[in-house]
N, CA, C and O of each residue as an XYZ file, in Angstrom:
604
protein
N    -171.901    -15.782    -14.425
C    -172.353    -15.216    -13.163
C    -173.261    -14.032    -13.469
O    -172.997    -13.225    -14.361
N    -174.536    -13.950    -12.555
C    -175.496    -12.969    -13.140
C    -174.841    -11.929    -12.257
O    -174.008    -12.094    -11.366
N    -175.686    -10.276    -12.925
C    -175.576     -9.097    -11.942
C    -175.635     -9.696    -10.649
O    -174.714     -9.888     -9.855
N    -176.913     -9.978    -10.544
C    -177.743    -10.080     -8.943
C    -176.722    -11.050     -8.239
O    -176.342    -10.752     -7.107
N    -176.330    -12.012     -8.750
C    -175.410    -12.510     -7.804
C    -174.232    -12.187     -7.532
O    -173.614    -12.611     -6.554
N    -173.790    -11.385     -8.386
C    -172.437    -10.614     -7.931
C    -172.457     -9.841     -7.223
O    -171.431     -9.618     -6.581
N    -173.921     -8.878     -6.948
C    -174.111     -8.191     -6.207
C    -174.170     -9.003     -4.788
O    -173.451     -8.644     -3.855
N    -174.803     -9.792     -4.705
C    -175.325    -10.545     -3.676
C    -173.939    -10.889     -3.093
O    -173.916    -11.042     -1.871
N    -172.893    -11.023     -3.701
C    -171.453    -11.408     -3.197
C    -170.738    -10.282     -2.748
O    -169.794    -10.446     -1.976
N    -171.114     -8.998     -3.186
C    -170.049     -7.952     -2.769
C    -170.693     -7.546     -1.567
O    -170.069     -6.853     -0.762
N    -172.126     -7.971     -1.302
C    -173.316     -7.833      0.027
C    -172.525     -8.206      0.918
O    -172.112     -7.420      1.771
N    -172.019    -10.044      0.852
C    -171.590    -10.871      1.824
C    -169.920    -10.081      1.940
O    -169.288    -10.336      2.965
N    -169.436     -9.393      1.164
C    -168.041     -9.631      1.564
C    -168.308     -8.143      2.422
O    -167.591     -8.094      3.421
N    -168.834     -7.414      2.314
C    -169.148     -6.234      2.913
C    -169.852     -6.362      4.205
O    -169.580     -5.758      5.243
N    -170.787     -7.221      4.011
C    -171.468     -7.199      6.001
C    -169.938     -8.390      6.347
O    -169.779     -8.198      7.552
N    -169.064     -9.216      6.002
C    -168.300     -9.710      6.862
C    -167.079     -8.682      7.055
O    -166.380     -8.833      8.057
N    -166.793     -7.684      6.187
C    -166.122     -6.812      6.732
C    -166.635     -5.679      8.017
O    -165.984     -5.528      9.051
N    -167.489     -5.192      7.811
C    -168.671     -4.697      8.937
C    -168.370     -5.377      9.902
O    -167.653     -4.911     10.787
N    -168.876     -6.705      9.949
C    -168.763     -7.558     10.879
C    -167.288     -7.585     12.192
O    -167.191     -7.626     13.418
N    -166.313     -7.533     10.945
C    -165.478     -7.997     11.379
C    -164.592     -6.634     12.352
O    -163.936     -6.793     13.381
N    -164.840     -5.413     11.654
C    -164.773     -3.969     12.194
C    -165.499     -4.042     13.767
O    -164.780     -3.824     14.743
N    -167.058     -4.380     13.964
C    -167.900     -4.287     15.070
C    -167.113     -5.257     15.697
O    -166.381     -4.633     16.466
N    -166.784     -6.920     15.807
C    -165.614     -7.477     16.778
C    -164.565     -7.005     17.361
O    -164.231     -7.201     18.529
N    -163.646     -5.932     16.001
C    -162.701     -5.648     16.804
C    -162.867     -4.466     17.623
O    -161.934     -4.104     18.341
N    -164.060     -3.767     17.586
C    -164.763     -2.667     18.842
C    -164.711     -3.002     20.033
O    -164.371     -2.448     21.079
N    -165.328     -4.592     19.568
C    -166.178     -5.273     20.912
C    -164.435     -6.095     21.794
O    -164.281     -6.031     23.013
N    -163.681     -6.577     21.125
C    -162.656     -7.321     21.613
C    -162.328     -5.768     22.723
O    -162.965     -4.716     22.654
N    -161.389     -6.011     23.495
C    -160.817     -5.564     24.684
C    -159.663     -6.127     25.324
O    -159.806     -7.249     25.809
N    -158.658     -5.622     25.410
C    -157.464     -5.905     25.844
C    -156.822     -5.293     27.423
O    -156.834     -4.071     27.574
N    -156.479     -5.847     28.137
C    -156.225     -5.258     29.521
C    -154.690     -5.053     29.319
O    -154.028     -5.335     28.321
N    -154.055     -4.202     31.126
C    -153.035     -4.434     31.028
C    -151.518     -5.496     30.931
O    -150.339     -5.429     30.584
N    -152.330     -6.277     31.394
C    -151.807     -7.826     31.492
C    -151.624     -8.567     30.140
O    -150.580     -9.181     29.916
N    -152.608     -8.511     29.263
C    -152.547     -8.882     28.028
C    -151.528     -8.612     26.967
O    -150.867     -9.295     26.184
N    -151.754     -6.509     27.442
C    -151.206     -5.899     26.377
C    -149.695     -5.965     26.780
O    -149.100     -5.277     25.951
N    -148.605     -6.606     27.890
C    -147.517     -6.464     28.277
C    -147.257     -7.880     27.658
O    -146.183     -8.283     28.104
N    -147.755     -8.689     26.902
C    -146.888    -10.081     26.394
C    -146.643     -9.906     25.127
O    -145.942    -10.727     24.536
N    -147.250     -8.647     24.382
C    -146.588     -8.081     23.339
C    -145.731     -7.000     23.207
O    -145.920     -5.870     22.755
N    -144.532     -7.668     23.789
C    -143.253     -6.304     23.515
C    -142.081     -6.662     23.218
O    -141.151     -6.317     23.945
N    -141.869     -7.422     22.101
C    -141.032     -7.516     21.178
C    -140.966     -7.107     19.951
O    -141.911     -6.409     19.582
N    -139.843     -7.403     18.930
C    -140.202     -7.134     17.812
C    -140.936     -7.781     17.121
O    -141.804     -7.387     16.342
N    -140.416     -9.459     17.544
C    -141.670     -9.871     16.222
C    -143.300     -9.885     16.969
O    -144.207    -10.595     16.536
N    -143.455     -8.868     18.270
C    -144.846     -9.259     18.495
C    -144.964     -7.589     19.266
O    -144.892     -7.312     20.463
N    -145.140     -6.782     18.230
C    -145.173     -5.488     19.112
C    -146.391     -5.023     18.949
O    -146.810     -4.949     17.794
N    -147.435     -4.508     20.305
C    -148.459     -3.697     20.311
C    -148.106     -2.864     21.359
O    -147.206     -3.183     22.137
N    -148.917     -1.507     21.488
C    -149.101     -0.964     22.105
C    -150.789      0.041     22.405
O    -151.689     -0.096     21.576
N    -150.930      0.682     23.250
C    -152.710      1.454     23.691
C    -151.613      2.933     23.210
O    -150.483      3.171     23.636
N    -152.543      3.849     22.064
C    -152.650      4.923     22.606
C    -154.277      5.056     22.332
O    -155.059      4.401     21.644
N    -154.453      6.451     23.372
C    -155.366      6.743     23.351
C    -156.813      6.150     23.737
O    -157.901      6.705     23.587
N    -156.528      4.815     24.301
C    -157.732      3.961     24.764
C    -158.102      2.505     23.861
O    -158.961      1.657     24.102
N    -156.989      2.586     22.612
C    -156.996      1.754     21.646
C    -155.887      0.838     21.504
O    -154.772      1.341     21.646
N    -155.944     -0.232     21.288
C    -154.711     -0.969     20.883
C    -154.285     -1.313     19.705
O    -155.066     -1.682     18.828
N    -152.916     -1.232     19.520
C    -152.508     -1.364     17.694
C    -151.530     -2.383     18.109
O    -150.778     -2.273     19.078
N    -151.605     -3.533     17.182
C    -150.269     -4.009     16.496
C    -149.388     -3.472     15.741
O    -149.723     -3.128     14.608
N    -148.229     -3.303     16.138
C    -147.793     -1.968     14.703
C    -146.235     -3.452     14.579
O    -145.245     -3.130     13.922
N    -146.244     -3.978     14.824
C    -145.563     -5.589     14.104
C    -145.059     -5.122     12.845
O    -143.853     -4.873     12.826
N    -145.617     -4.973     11.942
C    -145.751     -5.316     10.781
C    -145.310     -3.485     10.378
O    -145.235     -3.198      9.183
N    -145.089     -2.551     11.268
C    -144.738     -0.967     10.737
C    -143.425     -1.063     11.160
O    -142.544     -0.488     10.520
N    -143.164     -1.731     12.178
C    -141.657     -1.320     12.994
C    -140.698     -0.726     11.780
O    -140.458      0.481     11.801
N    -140.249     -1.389     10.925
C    -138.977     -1.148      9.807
C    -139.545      0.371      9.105
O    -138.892      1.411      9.190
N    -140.948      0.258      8.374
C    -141.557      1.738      8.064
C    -141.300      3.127      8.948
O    -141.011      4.242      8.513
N    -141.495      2.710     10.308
C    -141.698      4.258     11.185
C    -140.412      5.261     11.159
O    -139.238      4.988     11.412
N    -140.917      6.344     10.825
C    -140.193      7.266     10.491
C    -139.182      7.433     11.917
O    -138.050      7.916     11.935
N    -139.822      6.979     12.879
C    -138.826      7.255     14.054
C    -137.818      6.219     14.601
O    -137.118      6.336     15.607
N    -137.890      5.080     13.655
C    -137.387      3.888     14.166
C    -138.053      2.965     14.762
O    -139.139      3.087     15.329
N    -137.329      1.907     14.625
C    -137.828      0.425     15.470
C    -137.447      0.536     16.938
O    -137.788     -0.333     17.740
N    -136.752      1.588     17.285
C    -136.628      1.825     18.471
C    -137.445      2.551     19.384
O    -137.454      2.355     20.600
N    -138.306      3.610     18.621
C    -138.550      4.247     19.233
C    -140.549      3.992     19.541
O    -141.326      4.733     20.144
N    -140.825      2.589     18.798
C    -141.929      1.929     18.980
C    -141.615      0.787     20.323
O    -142.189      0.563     21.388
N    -140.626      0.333     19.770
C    -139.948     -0.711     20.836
C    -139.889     -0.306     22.304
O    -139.534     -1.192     23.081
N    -140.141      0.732     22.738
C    -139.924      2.111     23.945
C    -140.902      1.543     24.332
O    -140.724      0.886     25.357
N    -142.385      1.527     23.704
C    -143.409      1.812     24.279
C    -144.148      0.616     23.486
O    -145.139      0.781     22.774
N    -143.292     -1.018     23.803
C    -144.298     -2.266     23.042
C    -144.819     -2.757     24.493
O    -144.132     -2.777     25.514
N    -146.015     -3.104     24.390
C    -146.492     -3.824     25.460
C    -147.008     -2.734     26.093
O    -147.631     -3.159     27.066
N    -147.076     -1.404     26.033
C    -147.607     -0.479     27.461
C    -148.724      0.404     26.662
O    -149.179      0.042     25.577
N    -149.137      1.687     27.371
C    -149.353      2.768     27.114
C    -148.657      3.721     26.572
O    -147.887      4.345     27.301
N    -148.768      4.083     25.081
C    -148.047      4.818     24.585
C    -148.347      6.253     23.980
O    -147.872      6.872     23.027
N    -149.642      6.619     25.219
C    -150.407      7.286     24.691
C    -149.403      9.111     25.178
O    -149.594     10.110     24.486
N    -148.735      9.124     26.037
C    -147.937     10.250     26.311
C    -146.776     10.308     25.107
O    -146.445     11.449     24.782
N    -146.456      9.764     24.766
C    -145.188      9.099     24.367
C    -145.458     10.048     22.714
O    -144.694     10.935     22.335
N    -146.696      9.589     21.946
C    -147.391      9.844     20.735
C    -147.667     11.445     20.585
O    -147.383     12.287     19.734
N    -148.402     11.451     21.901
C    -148.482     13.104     21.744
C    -147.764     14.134     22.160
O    -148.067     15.328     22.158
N    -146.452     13.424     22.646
C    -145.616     14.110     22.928
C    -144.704     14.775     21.089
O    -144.464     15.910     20.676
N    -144.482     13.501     20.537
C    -143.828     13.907     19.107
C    -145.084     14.866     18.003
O    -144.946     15.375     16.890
N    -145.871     14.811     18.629
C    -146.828     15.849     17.551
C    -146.690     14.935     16.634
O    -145.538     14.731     16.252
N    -147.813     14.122     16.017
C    -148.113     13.101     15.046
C    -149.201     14.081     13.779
O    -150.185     14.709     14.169
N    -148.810     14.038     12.382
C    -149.614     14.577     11.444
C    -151.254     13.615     11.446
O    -151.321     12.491     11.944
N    -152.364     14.262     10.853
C    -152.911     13.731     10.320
C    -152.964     12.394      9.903
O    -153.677     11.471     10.297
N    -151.872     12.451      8.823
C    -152.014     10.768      8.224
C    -151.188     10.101      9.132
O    -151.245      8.872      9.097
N    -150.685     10.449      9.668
C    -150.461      9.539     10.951
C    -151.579      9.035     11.386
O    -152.065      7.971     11.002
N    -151.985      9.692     12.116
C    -153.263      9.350     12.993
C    -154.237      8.483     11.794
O    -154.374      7.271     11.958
N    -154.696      8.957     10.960
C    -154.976      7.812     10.045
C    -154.558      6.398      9.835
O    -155.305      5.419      9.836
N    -152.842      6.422      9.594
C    -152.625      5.135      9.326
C    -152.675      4.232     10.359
O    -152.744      3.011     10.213
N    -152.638      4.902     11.537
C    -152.720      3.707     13.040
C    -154.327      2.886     12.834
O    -154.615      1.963     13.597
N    -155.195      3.285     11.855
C    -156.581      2.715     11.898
C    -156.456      1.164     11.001
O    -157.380      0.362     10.870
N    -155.241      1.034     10.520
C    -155.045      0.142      9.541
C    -154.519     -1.323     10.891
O    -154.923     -2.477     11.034
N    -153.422     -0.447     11.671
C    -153.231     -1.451     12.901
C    -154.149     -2.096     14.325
O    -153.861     -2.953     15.160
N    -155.289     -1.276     14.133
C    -156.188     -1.241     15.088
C    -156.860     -2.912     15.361
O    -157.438     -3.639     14.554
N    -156.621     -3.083     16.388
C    -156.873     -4.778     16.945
C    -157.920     -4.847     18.184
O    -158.472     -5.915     18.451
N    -158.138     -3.831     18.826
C    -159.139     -4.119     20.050
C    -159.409     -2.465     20.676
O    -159.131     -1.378     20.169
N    -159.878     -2.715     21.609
C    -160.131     -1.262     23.206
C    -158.865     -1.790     24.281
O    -158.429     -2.941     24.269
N    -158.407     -0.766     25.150
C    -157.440     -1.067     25.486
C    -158.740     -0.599     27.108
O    -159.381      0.445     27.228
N    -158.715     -1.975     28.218
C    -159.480     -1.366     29.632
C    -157.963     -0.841     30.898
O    -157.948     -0.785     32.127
N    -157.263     -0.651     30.225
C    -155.802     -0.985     31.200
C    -155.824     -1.390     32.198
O    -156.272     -2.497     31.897
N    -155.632     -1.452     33.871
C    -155.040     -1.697     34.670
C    -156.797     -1.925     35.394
O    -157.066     -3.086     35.701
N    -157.510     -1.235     35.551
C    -158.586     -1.246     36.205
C    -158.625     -0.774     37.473
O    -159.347     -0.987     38.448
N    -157.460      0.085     37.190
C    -157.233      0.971     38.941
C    -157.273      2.822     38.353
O    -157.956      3.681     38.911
N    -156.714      2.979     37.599
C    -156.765      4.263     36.985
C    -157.592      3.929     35.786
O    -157.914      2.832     35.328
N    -157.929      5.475     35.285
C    -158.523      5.893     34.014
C    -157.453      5.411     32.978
O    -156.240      5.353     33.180
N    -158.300      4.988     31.525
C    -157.035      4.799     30.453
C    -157.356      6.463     29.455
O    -158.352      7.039     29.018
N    -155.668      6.740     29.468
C    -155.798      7.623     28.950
C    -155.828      7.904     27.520
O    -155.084      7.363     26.701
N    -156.593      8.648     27.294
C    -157.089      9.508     25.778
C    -156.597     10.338     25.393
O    -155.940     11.110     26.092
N    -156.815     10.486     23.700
C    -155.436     11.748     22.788
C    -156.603     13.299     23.264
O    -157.793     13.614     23.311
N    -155.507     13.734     23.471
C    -156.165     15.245     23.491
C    -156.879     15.409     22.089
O    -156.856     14.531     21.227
N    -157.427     16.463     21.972
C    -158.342     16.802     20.874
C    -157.129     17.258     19.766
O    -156.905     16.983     18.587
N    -156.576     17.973     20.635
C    -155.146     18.905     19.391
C    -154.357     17.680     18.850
O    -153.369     18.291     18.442
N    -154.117     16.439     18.576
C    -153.654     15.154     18.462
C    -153.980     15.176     17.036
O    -153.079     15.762     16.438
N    -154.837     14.803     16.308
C    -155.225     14.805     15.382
C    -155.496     15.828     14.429
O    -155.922     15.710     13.280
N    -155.160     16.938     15.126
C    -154.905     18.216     14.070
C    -153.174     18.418     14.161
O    -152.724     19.475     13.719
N    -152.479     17.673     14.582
C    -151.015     17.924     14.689
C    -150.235     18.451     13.756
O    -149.263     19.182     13.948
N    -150.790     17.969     12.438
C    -150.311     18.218     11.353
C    -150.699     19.523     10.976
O    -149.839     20.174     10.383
N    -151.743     20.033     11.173
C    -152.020     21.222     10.858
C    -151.840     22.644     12.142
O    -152.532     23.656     12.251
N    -151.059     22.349     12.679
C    -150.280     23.384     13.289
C    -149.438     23.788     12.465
O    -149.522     24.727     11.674
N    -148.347     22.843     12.708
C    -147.301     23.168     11.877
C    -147.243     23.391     10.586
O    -146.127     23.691     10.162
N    -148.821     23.291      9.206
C    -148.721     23.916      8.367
C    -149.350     25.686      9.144
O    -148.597     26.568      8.732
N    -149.991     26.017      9.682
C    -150.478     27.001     10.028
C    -149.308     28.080     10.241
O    -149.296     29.239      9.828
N    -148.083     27.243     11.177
C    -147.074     28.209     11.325
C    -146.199     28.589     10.198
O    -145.594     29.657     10.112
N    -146.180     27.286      9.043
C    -145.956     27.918      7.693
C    -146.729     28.722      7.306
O    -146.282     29.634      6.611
N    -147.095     28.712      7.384
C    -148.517     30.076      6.715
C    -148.300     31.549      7.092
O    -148.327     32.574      6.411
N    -148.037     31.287      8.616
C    -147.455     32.576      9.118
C    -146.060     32.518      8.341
O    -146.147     33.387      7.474
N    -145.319     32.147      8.288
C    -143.919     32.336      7.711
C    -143.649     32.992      6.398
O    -142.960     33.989      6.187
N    -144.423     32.136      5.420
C    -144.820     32.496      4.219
C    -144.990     34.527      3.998
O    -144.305     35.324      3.356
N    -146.330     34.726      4.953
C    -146.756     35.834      4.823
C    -145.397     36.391      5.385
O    -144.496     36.624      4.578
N    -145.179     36.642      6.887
C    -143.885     37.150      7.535
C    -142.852     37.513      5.913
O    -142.383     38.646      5.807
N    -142.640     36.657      4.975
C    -141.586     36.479      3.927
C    -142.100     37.647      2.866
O    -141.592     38.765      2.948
N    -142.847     37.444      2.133
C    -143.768     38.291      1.517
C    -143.758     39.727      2.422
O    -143.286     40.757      1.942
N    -144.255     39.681      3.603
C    -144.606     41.637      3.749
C    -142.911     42.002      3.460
O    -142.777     42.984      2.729
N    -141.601     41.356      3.924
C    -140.570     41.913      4.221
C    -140.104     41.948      2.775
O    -139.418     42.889      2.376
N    -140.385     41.161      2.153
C    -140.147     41.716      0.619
C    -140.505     42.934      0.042
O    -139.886     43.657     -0.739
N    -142.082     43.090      0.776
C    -142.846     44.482      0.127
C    -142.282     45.644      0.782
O    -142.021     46.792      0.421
N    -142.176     44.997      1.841
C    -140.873     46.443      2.494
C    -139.899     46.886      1.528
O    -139.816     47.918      0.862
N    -139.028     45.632      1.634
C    -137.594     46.182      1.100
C    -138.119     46.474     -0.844
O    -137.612     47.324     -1.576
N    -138.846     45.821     -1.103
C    -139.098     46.452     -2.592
C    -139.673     48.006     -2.197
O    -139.242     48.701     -3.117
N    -140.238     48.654     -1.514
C    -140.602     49.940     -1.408
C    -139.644     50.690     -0.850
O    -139.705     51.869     -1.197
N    -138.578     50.357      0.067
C    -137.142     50.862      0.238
C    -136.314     51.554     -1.158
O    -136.143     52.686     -1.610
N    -135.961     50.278     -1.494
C    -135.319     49.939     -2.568
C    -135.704     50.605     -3.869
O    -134.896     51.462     -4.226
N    -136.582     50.447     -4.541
C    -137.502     50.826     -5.490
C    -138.125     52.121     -5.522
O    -137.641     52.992     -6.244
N    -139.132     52.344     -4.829
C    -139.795     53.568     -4.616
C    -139.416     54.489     -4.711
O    -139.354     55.350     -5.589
N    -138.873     54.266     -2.968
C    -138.556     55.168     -2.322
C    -137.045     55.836     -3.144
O    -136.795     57.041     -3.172
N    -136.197     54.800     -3.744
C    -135.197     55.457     -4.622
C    -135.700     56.773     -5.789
O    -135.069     57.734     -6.229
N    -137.215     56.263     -6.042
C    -137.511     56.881     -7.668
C    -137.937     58.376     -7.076
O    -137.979     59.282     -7.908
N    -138.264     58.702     -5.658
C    -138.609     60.039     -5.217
C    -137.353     61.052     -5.297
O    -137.486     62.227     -4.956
């Protein structure tokens, strides 16, 4: 097998992945659709305007098979940002991603707040404060303790 045609092959497997990314943009799922998947062996749910199969995570999720099972077949977009989801959270849902979610066609479908995807980095931030908080009270009590003894 020459260069050029190997190249020419990693071309094709790359525009059919492309490809296959731009379909699942274009696919669209309503509310009607997305309610015949809410079981276990067939669980999706919309957050955020998107639909995931998460089938295949149920046993993985840190919160249980139950607590996906809550919200198979619907909108689970309150539900998500209610638990404060990290980063790679929000990442790994791109691996389940299957369509656009148009829901009901009577209301708006709702979207992750902006703070959604920084979730994870709150809660290192408030470590951060903690950290320091830990540290000054040390430098206290070492200048109590220490110092202030040697005067």
């Amino acid at each position: 097998v020459s260069t050029q045609s190997t190249w020419g092959f990693k071309q094709v497997l790359a525009n059919q992945n492309n490809l296959r990314i731009f379909f699942k943009e274009m696919t669209s799922y309503d509310q009607a659709e997305l309610k015949k998947h809410n079981t276990q062996k067939d669980c999706w749910m919309a957050i955020g305007g998107k639909v995931y199969n998460v089938t295949s995570f149920l046993d993985d999720h840190p919160g249980g098979v139950d607590t996906l099972l809550d919200v198979a077949g619907k909108d689970g977009t309150d539900e998500f940002e209610a638990v404060g989801h990290s980063k790679s959270a929000v990442e790994l849902m791109k691996k389940y991603y299957v369509g656009e979610y148009s829901g009901d066609g009577k209301k708006p479908v709702k979207q992750l707040s902006s703070n959604t995807s920084s979730a994870g980095g709150s809660s290192s931030s408030l470590s951060g404060v903690a950290v320091l908080v830990a540290i000054a009270a040390l430098a206290v009590g070492y200048y109590f303790l220490v110092v202030n003894k040697a005067k």
